[in-house]
C-alpha positions as CSV (number, residue, x, y, z in Angstrom):
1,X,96.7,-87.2,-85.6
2,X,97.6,-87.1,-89.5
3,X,94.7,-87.1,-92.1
4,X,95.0,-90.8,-93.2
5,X,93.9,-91.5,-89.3
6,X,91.5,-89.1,-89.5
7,X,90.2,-90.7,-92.6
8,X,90.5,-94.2,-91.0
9,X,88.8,-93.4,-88.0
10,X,85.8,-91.9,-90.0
11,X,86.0,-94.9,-92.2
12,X,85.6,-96.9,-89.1
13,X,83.1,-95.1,-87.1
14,X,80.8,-95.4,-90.0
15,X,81.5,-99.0,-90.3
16,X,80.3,-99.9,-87.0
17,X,77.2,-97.8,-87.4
18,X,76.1,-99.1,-90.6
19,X,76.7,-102.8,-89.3
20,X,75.9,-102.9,-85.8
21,X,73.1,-104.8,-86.3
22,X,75.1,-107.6,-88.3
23,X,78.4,-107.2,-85.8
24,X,76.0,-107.5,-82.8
25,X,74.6,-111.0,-84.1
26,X,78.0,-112.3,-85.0
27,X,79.3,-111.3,-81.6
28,X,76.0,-113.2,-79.8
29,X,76.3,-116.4,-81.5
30,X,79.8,-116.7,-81.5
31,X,80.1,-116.1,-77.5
32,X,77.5,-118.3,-77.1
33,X,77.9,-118.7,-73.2
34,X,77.8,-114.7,-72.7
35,X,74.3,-112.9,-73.1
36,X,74.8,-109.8,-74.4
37,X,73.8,-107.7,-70.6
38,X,76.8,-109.8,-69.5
39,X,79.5,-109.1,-71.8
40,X,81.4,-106.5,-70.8
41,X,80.7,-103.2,-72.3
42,X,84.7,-102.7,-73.3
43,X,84.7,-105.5,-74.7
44,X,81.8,-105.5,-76.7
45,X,83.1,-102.3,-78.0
46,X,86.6,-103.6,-78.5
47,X,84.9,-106.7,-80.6
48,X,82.5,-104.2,-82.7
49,X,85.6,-102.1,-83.9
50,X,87.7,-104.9,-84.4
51,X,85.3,-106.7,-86.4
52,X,84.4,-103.7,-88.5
53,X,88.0,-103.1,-89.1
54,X,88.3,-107.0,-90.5
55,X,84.9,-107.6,-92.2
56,X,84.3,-104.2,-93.8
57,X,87.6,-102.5,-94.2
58,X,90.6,-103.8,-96.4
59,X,93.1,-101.7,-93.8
60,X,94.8,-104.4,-92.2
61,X,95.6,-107.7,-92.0
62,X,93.2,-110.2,-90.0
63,X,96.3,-111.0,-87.4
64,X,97.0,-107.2,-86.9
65,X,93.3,-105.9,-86.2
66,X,93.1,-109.2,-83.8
67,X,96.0,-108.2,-82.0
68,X,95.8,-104.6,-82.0
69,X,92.1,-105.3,-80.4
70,X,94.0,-107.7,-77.9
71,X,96.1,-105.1,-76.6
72,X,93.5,-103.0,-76.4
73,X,91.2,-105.1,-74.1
74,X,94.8,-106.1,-72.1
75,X,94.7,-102.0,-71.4
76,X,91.0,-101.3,-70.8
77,X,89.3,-104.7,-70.3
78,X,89.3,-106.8,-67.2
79,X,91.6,-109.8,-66.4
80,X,90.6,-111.9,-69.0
81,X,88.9,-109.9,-71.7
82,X,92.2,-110.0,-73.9
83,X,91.4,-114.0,-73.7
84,X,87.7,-113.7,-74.6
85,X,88.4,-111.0,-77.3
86,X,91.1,-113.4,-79.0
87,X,88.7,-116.5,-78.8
88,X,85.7,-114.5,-80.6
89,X,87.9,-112.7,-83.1
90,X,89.6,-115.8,-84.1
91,X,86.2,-117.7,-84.5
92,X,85.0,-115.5,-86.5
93,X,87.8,-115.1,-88.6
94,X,88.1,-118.9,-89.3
95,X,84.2,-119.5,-90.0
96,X,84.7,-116.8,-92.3
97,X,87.9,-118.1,-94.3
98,X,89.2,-115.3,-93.2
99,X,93.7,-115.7,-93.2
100,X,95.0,-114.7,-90.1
């Protein structure tokens, strides 16, 4: 892994820790028919990075941390995870004006 991941990741890690809180209450009243015991733990984890990566970090494009987080709940999620992780990403992204 080259330094600028390194970096990234960091960046990243310490992203999600600083705004769990806020991430977690974004996640819970966007997926409004999922309490939080029932979402999946991959995907909640999928959803925290992803969101971290699009709200805090000026890395990538909205439409490339959404589908990077897609494929990663198509390899590690269940069935439909990559469905629910779209629908939630995409939410948020357009309440929040975000460009995708």
């Amino acid at each position: 892994m080259g330094t600028k991941n390194i970096e990234f990741a960091g960046r990243l890690a310490r992203s999600c820790i600083e705004h769990d809180s806020d991430i977690r209450e974004l996640i819970g009243a966007t997926a409004t028919n999922w309490r939080p015991e029932r979402l999946a733990r991959m995907d909640g984890l999928i959803l925290r990075l992803a969101l971290a990566e699009m709200l805090y970090l000026d890395d990538a494009p909205a439409r490339v941390t959404i589908h990077e987080a897609i494929e990663l709940s198509k390899v590690y999620g269940g069935d439909k995870s990559h469905a629910f992780v779209n629908g939630v990403l995409d939410t948020i992204a357009r309440q929040r004006g975000i460009k995708i």
